[in-house]
NULUMLO-336984 format. One line per field, with one value per residue: residue in three letters; x, y, z of N, C-alpha, C in turn. Coordinates in steps of 0.05 Angstrom, whole numbers. Layout:
BEGIN
res: [ALA:...]
npx: [X:...]
npy: [Y:...]
npz: [Z:...]
capx: [X:...]
capy: [Y:...]
capz: [Z:...]
cpx: [X:...]
cpy: [Y:...]
cpz: [Z:...]
//
This chain:
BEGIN
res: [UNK:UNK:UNK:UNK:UNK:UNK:UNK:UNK:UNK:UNK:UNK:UNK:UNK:UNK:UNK:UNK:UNK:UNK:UNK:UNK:UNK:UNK:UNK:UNK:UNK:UNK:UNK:UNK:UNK:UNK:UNK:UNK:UNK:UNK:UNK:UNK:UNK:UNK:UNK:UNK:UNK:UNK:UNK:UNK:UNK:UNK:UNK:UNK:UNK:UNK:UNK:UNK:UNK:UNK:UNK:UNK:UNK:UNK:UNK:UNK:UNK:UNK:UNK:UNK:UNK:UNK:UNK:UNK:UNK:UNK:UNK:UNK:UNK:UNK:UNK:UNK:UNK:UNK:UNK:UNK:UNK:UNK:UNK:UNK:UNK:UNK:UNK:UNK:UNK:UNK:UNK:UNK:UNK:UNK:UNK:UNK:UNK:UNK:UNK:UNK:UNK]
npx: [-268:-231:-218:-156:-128:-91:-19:-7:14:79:113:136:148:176:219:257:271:285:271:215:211:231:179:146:156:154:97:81:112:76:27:25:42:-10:-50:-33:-2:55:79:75:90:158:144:82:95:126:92:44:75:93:45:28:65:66:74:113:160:155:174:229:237:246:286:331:389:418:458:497:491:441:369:318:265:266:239:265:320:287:271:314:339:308:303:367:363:330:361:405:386:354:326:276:240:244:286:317:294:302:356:359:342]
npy: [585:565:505:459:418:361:356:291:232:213:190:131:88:136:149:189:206:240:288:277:283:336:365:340:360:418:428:411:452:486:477:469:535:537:525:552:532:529:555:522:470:423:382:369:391:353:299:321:314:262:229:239:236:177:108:84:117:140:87:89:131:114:88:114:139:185:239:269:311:315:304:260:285:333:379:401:378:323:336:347:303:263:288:286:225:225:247:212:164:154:124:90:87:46:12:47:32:-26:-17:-9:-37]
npz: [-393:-445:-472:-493:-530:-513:-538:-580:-563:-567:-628:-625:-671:-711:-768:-763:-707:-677:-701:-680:-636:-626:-633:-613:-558:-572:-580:-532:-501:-507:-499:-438:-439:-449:-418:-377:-348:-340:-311:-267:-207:-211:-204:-224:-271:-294:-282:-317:-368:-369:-362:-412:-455:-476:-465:-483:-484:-427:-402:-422:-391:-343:-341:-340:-304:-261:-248:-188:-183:-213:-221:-212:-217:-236:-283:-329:-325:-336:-386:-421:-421:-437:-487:-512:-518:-552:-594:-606:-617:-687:-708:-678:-603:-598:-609:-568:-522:-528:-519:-459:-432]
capx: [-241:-222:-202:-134:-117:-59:-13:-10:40:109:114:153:165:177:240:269:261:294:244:191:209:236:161:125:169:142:69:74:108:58:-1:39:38:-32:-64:-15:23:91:80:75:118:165:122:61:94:132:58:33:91:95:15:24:87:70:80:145:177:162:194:258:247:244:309:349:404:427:486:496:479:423:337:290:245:269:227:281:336:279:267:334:348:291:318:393:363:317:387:422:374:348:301:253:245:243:319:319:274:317:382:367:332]
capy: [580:543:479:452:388:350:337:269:216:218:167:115:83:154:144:207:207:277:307:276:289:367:365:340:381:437:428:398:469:516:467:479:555:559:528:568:498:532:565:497:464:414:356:370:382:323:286:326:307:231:221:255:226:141:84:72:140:127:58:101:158:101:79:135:141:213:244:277:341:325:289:256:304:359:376:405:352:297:333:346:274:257:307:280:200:223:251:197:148:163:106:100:88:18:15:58:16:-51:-13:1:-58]
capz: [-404:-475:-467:-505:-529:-508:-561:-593:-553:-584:-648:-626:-695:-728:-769:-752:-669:-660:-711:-676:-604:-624:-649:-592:-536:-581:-576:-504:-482:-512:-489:-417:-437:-455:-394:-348:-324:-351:-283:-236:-197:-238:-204:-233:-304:-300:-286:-344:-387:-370:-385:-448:-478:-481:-454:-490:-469:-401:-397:-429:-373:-318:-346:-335:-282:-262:-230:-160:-194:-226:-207:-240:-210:-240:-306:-346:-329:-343:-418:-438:-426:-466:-520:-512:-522:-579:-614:-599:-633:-696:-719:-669:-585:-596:-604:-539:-498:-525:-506:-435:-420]
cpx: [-242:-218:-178:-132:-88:-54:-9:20:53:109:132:169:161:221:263:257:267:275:224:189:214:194:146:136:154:110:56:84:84:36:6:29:12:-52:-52:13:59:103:82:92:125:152:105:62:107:107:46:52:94:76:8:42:78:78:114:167:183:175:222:259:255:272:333:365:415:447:477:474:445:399:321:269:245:260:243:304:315:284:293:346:337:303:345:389:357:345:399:417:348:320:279:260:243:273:316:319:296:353:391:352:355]
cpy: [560:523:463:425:384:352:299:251:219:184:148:90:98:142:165:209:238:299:306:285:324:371:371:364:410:443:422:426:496:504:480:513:556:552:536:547:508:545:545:490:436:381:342:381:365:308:289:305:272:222:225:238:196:129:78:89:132:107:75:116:133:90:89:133:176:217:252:297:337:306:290:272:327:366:385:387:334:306:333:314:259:265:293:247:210:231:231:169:156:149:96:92:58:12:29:43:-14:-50:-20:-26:-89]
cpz: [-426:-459:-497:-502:-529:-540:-560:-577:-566:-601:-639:-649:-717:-738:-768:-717:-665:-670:-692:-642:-606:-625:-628:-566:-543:-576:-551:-488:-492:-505:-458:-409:-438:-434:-370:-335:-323:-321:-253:-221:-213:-230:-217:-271:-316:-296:-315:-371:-392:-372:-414:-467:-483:-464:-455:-478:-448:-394:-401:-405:-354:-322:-342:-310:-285:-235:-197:-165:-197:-207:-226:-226:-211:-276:-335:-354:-339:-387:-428:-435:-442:-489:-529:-532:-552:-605:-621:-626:-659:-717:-709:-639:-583:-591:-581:-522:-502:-517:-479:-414:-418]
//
């Protein structure tokens, strides 16, 4: 079997954030697709996803609060919350990280 490289942690002082997170999301689900993982359970691609993205991300994911509805253990709620922050803020996750802290 090939072997695939991760993509590249998410820029944390990119001055567009939503470019850079549409970017990575992009290369992080076809890495997903191309070693099968798109198939896992959302445990083990939240694992993938939170070694891959940084340091800084993570501090932002661990920051998160979620409704009744929703779990941080659910891999689609965790990214679109990712996706939602990276909109939100557009100069880098530094502003994020000094928001929520």
């Amino acid at each position: 079997m090939e072997s695939f490289r991760l993509p590249a942690p998410l820029r944390l002082d990119s001055s567009n954030l939503e470019d850079e997170w549409t970017s990575f999301e992009k290369k992080f689900n076809w890495f997903l697709l191309a070693i099968g993982a798109d198939r896992k359970p959302d445990a083990t691609k939240l694992a993938m996803l939170l070694t891959t993205v940084g340091d800084g991300a993570v501090r932002v994911f661990e920051a998160f609060t979620y409704t009744e509805e929703e779990s941080a253990d659910k891999f689609d709620v965790v990214v679109r919350s990712l996706r939602n922050t990276a909109r939100r803020y557009t100069t880098s996750f530094t502003n994020v990280f000094c928001s929520v802290m």
